[in-house]
Structure formats: C-alpha cells, structure tokens
C-alpha positions as CSV (number, residue, x, y, z in Angstrom):
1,X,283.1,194.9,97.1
2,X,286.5,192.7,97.7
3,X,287.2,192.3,101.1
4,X,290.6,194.6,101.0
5,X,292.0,196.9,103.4
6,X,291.9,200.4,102.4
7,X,293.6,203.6,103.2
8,X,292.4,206.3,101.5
9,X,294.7,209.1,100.5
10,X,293.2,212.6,99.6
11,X,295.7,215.4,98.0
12,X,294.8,218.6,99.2
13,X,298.3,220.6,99.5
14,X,298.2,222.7,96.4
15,X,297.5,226.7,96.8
16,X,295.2,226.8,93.6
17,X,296.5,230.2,92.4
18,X,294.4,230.1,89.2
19,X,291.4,230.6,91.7
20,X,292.6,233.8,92.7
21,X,290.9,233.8,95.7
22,X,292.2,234.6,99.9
23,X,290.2,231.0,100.7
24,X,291.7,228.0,99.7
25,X,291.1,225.7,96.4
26,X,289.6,223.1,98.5
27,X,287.4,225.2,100.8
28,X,285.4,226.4,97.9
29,X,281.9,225.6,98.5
30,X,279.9,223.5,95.8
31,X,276.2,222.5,96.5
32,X,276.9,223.7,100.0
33,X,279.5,221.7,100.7
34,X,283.2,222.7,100.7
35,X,285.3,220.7,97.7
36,X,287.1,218.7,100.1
37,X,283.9,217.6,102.0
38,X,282.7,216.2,98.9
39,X,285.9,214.2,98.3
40,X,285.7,213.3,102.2
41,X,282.1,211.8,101.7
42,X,283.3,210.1,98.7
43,X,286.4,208.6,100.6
44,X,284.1,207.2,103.6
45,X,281.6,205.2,100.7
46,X,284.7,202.7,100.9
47,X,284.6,202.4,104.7
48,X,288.5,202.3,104.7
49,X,290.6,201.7,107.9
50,X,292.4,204.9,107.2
51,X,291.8,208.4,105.6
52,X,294.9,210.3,105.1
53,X,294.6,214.3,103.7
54,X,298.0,215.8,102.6
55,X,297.8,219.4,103.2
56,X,300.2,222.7,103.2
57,X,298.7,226.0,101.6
58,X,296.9,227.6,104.4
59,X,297.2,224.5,106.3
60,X,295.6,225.3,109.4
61,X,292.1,226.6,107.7
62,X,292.2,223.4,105.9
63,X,293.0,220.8,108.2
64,X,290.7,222.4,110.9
65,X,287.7,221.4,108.0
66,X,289.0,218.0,107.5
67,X,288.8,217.3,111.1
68,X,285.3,218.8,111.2
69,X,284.3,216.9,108.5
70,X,285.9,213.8,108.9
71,X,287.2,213.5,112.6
72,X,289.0,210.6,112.3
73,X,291.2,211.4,109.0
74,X,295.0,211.8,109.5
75,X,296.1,215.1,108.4
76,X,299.5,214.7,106.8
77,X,301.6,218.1,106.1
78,X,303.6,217.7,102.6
79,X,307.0,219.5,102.9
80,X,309.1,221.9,100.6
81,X,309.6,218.9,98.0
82,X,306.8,219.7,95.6
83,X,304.7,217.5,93.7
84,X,301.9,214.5,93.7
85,X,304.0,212.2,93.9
86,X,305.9,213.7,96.8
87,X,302.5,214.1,98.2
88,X,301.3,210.3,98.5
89,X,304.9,209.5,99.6
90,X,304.7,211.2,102.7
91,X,301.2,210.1,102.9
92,X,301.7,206.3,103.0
93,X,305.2,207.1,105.5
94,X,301.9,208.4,107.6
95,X,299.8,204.8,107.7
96,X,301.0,202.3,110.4
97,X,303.8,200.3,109.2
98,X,301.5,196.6,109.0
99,X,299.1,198.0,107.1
100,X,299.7,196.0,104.0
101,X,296.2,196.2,101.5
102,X,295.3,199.0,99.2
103,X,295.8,202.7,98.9
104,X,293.4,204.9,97.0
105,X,295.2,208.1,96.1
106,X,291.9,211.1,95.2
107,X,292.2,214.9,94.2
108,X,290.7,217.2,96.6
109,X,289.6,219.1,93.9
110,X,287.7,216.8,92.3
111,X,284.6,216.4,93.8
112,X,281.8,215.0,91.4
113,X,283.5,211.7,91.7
114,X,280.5,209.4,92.9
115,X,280.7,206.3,95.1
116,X,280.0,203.9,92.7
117,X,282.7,204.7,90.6
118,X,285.2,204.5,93.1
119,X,284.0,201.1,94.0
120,X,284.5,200.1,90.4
121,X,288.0,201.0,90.6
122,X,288.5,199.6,93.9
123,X,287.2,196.2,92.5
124,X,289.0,196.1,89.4
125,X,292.0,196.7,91.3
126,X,291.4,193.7,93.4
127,X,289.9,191.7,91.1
128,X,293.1,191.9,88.9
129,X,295.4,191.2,91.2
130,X,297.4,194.8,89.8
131,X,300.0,197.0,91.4
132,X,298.4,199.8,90.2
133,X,294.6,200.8,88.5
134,X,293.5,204.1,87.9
135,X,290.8,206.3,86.3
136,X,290.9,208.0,82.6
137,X,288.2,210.1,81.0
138,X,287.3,210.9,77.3
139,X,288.0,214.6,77.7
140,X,286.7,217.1,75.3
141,X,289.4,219.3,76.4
142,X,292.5,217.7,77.9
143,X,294.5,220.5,78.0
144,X,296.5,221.1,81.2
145,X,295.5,216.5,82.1
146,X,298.0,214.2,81.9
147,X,297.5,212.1,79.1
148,X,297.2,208.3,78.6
149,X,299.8,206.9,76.8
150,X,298.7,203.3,74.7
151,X,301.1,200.8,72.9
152,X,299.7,199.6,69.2
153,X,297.7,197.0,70.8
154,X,295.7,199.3,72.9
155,X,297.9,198.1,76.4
156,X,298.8,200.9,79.0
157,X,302.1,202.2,78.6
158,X,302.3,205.2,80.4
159,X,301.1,208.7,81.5
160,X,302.7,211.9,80.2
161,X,302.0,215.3,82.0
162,X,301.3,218.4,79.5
163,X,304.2,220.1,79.8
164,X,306.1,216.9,78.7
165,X,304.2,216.0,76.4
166,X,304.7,215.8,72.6
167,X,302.8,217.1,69.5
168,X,301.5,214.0,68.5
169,X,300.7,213.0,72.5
170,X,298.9,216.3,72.9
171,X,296.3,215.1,70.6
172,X,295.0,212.1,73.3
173,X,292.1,212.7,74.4
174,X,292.2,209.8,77.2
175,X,293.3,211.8,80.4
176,X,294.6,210.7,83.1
177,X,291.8,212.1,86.3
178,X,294.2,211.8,88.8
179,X,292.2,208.9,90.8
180,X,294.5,205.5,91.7
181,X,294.5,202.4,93.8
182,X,298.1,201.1,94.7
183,X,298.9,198.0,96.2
184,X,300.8,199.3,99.1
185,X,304.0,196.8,98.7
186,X,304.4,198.3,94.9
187,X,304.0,201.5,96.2
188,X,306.0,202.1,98.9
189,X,309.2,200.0,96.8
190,X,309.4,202.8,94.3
191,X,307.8,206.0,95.6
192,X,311.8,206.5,96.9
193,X,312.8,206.3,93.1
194,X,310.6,209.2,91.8
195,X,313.0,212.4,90.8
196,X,312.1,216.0,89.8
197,X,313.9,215.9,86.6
198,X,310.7,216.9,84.4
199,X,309.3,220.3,82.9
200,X,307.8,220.9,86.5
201,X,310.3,220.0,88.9
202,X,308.1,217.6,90.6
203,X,307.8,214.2,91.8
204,X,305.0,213.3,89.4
205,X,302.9,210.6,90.8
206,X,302.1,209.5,87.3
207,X,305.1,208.3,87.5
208,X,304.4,205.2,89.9
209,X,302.6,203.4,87.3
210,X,305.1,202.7,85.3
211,X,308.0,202.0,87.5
212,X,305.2,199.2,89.0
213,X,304.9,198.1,86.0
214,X,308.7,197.8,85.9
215,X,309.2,195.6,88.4
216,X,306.6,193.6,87.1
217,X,303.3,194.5,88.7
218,X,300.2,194.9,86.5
219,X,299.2,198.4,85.9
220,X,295.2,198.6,84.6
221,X,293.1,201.3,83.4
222,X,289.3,201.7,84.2
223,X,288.0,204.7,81.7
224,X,285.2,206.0,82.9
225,X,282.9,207.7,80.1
226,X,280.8,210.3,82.0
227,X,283.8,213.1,82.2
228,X,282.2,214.9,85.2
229,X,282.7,212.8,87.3
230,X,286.8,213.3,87.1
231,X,286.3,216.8,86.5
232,X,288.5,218.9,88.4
233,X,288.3,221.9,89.9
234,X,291.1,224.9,89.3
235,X,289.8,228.4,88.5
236,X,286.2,230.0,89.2
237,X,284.8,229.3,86.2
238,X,285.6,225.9,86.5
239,X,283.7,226.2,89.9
240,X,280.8,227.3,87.9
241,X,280.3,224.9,85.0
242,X,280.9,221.8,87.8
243,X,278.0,223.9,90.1
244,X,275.5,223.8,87.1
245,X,276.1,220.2,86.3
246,X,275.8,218.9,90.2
247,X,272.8,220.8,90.1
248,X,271.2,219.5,87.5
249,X,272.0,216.0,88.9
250,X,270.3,217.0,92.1
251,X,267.1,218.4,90.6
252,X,267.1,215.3,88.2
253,X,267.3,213.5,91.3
254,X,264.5,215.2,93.3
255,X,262.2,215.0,90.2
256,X,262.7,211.3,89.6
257,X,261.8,210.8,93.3
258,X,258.2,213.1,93.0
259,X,259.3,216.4,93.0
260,X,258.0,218.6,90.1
261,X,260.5,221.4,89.6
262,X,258.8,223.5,86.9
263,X,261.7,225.1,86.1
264,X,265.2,223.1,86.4
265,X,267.4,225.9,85.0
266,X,266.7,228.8,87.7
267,X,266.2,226.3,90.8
268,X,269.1,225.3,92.6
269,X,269.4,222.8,95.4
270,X,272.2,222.3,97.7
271,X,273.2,218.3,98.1
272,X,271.8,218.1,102.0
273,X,268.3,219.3,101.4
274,X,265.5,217.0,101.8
275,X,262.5,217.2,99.6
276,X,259.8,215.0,100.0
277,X,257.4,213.5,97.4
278,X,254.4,215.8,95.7
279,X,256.3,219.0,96.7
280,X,256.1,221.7,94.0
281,X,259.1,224.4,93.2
282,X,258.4,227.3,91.3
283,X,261.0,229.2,89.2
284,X,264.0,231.0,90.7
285,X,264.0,229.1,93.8
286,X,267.8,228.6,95.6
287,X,267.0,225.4,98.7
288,X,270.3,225.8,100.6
289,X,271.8,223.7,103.3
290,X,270.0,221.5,105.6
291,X,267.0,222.3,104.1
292,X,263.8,220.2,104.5
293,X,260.7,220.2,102.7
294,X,257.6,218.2,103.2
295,X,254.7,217.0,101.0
296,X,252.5,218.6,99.1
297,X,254.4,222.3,100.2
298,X,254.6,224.4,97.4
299,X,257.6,226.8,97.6
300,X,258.4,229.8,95.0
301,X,258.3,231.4,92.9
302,X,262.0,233.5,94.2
303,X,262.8,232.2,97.1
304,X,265.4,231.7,99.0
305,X,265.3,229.0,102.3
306,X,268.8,228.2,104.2
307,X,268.8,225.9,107.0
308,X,264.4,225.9,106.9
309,X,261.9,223.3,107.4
310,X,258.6,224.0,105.7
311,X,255.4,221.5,106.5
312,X,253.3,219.4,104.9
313,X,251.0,221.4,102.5
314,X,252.4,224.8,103.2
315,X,252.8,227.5,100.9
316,X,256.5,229.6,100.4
317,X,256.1,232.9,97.9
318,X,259.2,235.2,97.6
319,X,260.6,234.7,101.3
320,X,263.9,235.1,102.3
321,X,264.1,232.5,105.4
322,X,267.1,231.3,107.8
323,X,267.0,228.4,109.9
324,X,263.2,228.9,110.2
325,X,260.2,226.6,110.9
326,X,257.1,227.0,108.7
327,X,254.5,224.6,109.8
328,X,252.0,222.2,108.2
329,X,249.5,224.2,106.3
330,X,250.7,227.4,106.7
331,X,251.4,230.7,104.8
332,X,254.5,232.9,104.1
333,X,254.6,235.5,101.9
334,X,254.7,237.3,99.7
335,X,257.8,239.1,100.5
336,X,258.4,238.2,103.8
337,X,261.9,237.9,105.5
338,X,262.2,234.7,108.3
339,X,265.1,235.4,110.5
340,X,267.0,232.6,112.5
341,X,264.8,231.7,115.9
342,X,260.9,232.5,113.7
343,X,258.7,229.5,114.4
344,X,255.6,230.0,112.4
345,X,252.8,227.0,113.9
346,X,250.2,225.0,111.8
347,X,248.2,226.6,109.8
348,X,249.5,230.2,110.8
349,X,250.4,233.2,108.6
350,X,253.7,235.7,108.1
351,X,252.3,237.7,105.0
352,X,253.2,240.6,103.0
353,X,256.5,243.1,103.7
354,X,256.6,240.9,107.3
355,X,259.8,240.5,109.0
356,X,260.6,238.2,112.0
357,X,263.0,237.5,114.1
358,X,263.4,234.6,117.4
359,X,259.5,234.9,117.0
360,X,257.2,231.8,117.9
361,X,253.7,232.4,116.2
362,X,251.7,229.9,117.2
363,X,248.6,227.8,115.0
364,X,246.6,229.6,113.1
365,X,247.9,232.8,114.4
366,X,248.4,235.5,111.5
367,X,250.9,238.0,110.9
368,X,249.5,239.6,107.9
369,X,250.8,242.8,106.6
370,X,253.8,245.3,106.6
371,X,254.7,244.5,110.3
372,X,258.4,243.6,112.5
373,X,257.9,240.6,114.6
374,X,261.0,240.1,116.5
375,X,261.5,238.3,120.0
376,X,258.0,237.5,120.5
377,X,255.9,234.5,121.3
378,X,252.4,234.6,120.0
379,X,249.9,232.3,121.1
380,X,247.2,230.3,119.2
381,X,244.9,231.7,116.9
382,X,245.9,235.3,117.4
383,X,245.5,238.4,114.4
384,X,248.2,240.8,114.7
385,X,247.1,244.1,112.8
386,X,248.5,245.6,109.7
387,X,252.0,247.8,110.4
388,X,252.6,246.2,113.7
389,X,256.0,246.3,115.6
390,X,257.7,244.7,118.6
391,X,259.8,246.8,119.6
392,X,262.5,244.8,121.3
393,X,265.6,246.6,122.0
394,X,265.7,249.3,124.5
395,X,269.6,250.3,123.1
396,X,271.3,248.1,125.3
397,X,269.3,245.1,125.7
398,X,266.6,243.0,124.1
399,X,263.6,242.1,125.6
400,X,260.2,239.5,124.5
401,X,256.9,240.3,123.8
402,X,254.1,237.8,124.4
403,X,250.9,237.5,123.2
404,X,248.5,235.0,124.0
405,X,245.6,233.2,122.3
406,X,243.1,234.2,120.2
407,X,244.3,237.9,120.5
408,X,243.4,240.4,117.9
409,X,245.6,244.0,117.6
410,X,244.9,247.0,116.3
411,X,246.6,248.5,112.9
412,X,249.8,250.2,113.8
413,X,250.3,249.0,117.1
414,X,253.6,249.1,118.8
415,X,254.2,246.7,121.7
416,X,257.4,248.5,124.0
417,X,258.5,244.8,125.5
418,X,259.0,243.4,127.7
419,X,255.1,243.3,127.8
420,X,252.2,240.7,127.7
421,X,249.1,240.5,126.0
422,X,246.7,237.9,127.7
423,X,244.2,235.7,126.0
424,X,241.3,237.4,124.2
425,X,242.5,240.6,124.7
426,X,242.3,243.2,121.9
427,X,244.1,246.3,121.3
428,X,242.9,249.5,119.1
429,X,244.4,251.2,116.5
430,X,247.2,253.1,116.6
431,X,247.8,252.1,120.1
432,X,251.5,251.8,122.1
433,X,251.2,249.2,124.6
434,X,254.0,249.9,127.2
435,X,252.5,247.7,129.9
436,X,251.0,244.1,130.5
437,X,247.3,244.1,128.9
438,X,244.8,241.6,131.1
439,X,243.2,239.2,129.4
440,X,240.1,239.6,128.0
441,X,240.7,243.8,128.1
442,X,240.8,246.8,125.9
443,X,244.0,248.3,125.4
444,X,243.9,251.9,123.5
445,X,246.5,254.6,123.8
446,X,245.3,257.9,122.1
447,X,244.6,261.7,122.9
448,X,240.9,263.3,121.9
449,X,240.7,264.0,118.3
450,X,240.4,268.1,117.9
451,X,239.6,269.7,114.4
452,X,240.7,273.5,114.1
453,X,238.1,275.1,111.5
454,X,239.4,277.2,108.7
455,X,243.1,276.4,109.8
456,X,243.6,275.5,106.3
457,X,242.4,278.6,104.4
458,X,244.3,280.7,107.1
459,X,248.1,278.8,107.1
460,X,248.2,277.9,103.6
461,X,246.3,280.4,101.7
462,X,246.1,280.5,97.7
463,X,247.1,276.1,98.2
464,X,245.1,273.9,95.8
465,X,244.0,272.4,99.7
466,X,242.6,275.6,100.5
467,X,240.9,276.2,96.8
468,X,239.1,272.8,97.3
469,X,237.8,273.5,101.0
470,X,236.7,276.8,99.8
471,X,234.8,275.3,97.1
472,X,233.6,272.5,99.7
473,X,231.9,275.2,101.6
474,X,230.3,276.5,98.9
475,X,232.2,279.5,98.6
C-alpha cells in the first residue's frame, strides 16, 4: 500500500424503510455480525488515522454500536439536508482541519466489500495521482444503482442516479457501488457546490466526480468483477441472498483449510467461529458467534452451538448449546440442551433428552439419560442415573449441588440442593437426597413395599386387569 493518510468515511444515516423493520438498516445482523460492523472491520484493514460514521435514523442505537465496535470512530450526525453527498460534507467538516491525504467514502450497507479490494482502490487512487477513484460493478440487475456514464472512447464521464436517468442510460449495466477515494483538497473545494436540484432532492455525492474532474483533477474508475462484493443491502430479501453468499464463502473457506463440511447447503457458519483442521460437520448444522471447534470433533448432524468451544476429538449430535465447554474426547447428545455456565470435562458425557445449566461435570463423569443438571458441580469419573434432577430453586433462590468423584446415583434420583455427595458414595433408586451424603455411604430414601392381594379383582371388577389376574390364578 502507498504511504497516504487516510480517513475513512462510513454512511450510515439512511432509515432503510424498504427493510420494514423497528431496528435499523445497519444493525441488521449478517454472519453474526451487525452490517455496520462488517463495514467497520473493512474500514480498519486500511489502518486510517481517522474513521468517521455519519449517522441520524435512530441515532443513538446506532452510534452506541459504532463506538462498541470501533471505539475510536467519530460519530458524525447528518442534518435535515438530505442526501450522500450532504453526508460526506459534514463528514470531512468533522476531520481536523491539517489533515490533507485521502478520504474513503463506504456504504454502511454494504458489507461483503473485502479488504483487498479496498486496498486496490486505495492504491489506484494514489498511484494515479486522481482527485477522485471509485468502484463499479457489472450488475446483472442495476435497477435502483447509479449508473456509469462512458464517452465513445470508453473515458469516465459521469454517474447518473436512476431516477435521472435516461432510456438509453438505463440499459448500463456498469453501476456505480457507492465506494470512493477523494483527495481531500478536491473534495472539500466543491462539496459547497453540490445542489438538490435532481429527481430526489438530494445532494448526490455522485456528483463530486465530475465537478473534480471540472476543475481539472483526474477522476478513475476501478470495476471490480465479482458483484458481491458491492452488493448492497436494502430490503430483507436482499439480507437473505447476501447471507447465503457470505456463507458459502465461509464454508468454502473452512473446507479449503481442512474442514470437511458434508453438506455446504444446510450448514451455516457465522464469520468469528474458529474451526480447526480434520473437524467434521454434518448436515443442518448452524456454528454461531464466537464459536470454536477443535480437531478431529465431529459435530451434527442438527445442531446448533452459540458462543461453544468443543475439544479435540469430541463428538456433538443434535444439541442445542450456549456459551458451553465440551471437552476433549467427550460426548453430547443426542438431543441434549447445554445452557450458559455447563462445563462438560475430558472425556465426560451429557447424553440423551439431558439438559444443563451453570453445571461443571468433570472427566469422564457421565450424565446419560433423560435428566436436569442445573447448578451443580460434579466431580471426576462420577455416573449420574437415568431421570435424575437437581433441583435447584427453592422459589426464591438458587442453590448448588455437588457431587464428588467416582460417584454413582441411582435412577430417578432427586438431589433437594444445596446438598453434597462425597467421593464414592452411591445412592439407590428412586431416592430424594435432602441432606449431605458421606463419602463412601449409601444413601436410599423409600418406604416398605406392601402388596394388597385381590385389590385388583375387588376395585376394578369386569377390567381387562382383573380378567388377566383371574386367569393368572388359574381361575
């Protein structure tokens, strides 16, 4: 890259009514990440001195995501003139007065636009010694773009929005994507002279190339000929078809790097996850957020992991999980349901119909079958039986369960916490535990068994019970 100073300028003022939507355009999540995020990242590839967001539909919700995203970036609030154009203007009124090097003008609602790409334009721009370079994309469907306007010989001569545009300009197919780099003195000379005297009543940045170029700086075009990447963003189906193609970028991604995806179409990966080499997805499988998974794990078929680390060689079969922790080795699933706080050690085991919740189950410990495993610790090597619960909440407050090592319950146990199992203890079947168990003991909780003879034959008389006891008896 050139050494130039850059300011970045992101346009993110518009209310995107197409979207129909309470949350703004911008905020609109895409591979996790919000569209202005993405724009964000791609603004910080060019390490610029200065980041400047132009906001004013629900500004507040935006511009408190901005400065979570990108702490640093000046939010700048865009006033009742409408328009881009009006937009960059009070932008570049926003940078300090010496700065004197290049401003990159992006969409925030464009956010496939990669960092190499940007650093093409940035270089051409500087590389030409222009006023003013900016992206155009082959677009199977320009309608609602700007359109680039070419003399005979193929030169720029200007942009034309839609609505001013004529028959015969209609038919480009080169559109303007709404991506620029300005050399600031050009651009601050005749952002004053842009008017609203257009279909719109807008200052129309697409107007600044050409009044550069007036004044005789040298206005450039670099067409880029992947159209994605300057796709923008207005409606939900829009959303959509750019949430398919990132996607498929990611999982192309992942597989290049050792990943097999067996099948691309139904498994969907947000842009933060981590996948290691040798890891297998299986159909219908949605990785979401900061997501990490390590080698040789093998994870699906439907399921769904948000903020979850799974281990080396583990196994993940229709789970629902939430920033969880599934260790090296272990098991989970099928059907199982990982709530935030569930820690599941090396080589342990959250099986069928399981759900748990702030629960540490430590290595090689097993949580089998059809059980509720919430605020609990569970030590090493521990079985807890089939149809177990923790019951944790007393209707006011919770409370923790622990369980030591090498425990093994009883099938449809209920532990009242807060209580402790120690180490090596077992517990029988059907047992309540509503106090500590020593280690090493026998905890059971039942009454006598009792069997009333003929009770049958005498309270449900003429049954299909009572016809097959009679005949039992030999009657």
């Amino acid at each position: 890259m050139t050494d130039q100073r850059i300011a970045v300028v992101v346009l993110a003022a518009g209310q995107g009514t197409r979207m129909k939507s309470s949350l703004p355009k911008v905020l609109h999540r895409l591979a996790g990440l919000p569209l202005i995020a993405h724009v964000l990242r791609t603004a910080e590839s060019l390490s610029p001195e200065h980041i400047a967001v132009v906001v004013r539909h629900e500004r507040d919700r935006v511009a408190a995501e901005i400065t979570e995203r990108a702490p640093d970036a000046l939010v700048v609030d865009q006033d009742d003139v409408p328009g881009t154009g009006r937009a960059v203007e009070v932008a570049v009124d926003a940078l300090p007065a010496d700065f004197d090097g290049v401003v990159v003008v992006l969409s925030g609602d464009v956010p496939l636009l990669d960092a190499q790409s940007l650093r093409t334009l940035v270089n051409a721009h500087g590389g030409g010694g222009h006023g003013a370079t900016f992206v155009s994309a082959i677009a199977p469907d320009p309608t609602g773009l700007g359109r680039i306007v070419r003399d005979a010989d193929g030169s720029f001569a200007g942009v034309v929005e839609h609505k001013d545009a004529t028959p015969e300009q209609l038919q480009i197919t080169e559109a303007n994507a709404g991506i620029y780099a300005f050399d600031v003195t050009h651009l601050r000379a005749v952002l004053p002279s842009l008017t609203t005297e257009n279909a719109q009543g807008e200052k129309y940045i697409t107007d600044v190339p050409a009044l550069i170029a007036a004044r005789g700086g040298r206005v450039d075009v670099v067409t880029l000929s992947d159209p994605w990447l300057v796709a923008g963003i207005n409606d939900r189906a829009q959303l959509s078809d750019a949430a398919r193609e990132l996607n498929a970028r990611i999982v192309r991604r992942h597989q290049l790097a050792g990943v097999s995806v067996q099948d691309p179409a139904s498994t969907w990966i947000d842009l933060d996850v981590s996948i290691e080499p040798d890891v297998e997805l299986l159909p219908d499988t949605q990785l979401i957020g900061a997501t990490a998974i390590a080698s040789g794990a093998v994870v699906g078929p439907g399921t769904t992991l948000r903020d979850t680390e799974v281990g080396a060689g583990a196994t993940v079969n229709r789970v629902d999980a939430t920033l969880a922790v599934i260790g090296d080795g272990a098991s989970v699933g099928p059907f199982a349901y990982l709530r935030p706080g569930t820690i599941l050690g090396e080589r342990g085991k959250i099986g069928t119909f399981v759900e748990t919740k702030n629960a540490v189950i430590g290595r090689g410990s097993k949580v089998p079958h059809l059980s509720y495993i919430g605020d609990t610790e569970v030590g090493d090597d521990s079985n807890i039986g089939a149809n177990t619960i923790t019951a944790n909440y007393d209707g006011v407050h919770k409370h923790r369960t622990v369980i030591g090592s090498d425990v093994r319950t009883g099938s449809h146990n209920v532990f009242v916490a807060p209580v402790r199992i120690g180490d090596g203890a077992y517990t029988g079947a059907g047992t309540t535990v509503r106090k500590d168990v020593p280690a090493g003991s026998l905890a059971i909780s039942y009454a006598p068994q009792r069997n009333t003879e003929g009770w049958v034959e005498e309270n449900r008389p003429g049954t299909p019970a009572a016809e097959s006891a009679r005949r039992a008896r030999g009657e």
